[in-house]
N, C-alpha and C positions, 0 to 999 in steps of 0.2 A: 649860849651866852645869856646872861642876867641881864634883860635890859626890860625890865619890865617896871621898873621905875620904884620897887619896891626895896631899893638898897640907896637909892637918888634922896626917899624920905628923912633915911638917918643923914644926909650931909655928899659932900660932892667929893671926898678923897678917894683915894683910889690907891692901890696898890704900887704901878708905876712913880706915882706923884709925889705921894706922901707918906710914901712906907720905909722912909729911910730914918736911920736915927741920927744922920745930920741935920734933916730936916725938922725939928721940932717932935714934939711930943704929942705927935696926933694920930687917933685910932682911927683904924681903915674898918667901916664896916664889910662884911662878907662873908656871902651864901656858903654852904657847907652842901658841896658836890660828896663826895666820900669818907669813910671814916674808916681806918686801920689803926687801928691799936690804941697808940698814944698819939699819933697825927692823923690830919682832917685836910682834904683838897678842899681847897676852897677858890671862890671865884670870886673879883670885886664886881663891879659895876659897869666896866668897860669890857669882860669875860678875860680880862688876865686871870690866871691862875700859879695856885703858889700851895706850900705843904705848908702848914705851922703846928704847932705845938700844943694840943689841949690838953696839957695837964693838970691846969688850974681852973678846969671847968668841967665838971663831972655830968656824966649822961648827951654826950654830944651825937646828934643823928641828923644823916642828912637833910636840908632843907632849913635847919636851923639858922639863923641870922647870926652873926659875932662879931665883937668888937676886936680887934688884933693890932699888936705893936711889936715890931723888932721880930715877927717869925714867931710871936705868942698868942695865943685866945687869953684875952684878961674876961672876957665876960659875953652873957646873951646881951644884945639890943633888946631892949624894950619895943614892943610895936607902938609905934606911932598912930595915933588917930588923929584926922584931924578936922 
């Protein structure tokens, strides 16, 4: 499980919560457990895990941080410093 609080920095959505596309138009940060092909396991914040879609973000390996909506990778998070 992610809980290292390095996914908590990008914001507090989470997969369960806020990964619906009734619910508004908010990107769930999260970790990248595995990569096959054109999908990536990824874990939020709470360690749900989910497949989506990375084909709008080239060079994806694990460990990497993502922003995701609707079951897509729109983009890397930026690291946070703070």
């Amino acid at each position: 499980m992610t809980n290292d609080g390095e996914l908590e920095k990008l914001g507090r959505n989470t997969l369960a919560h806020d990964g619906c596309s009734t619910c508004g138009d908010v990107a769930v940060p999260v970790k990248v457990i595995e990569v096959h092909g054109g999908e990536a396991v990824v874990e939020d914040r709470l360690g749900i895990r989910t497949t989506v879609a990375i084909d709008f973000v080239p060079g994806i390996k694990a460990g990497d941080i993502l922003l995701v909506h609707m079951g897509v990778a729109l983009g890397r998070a930026l690291e946070v410093r703070l």
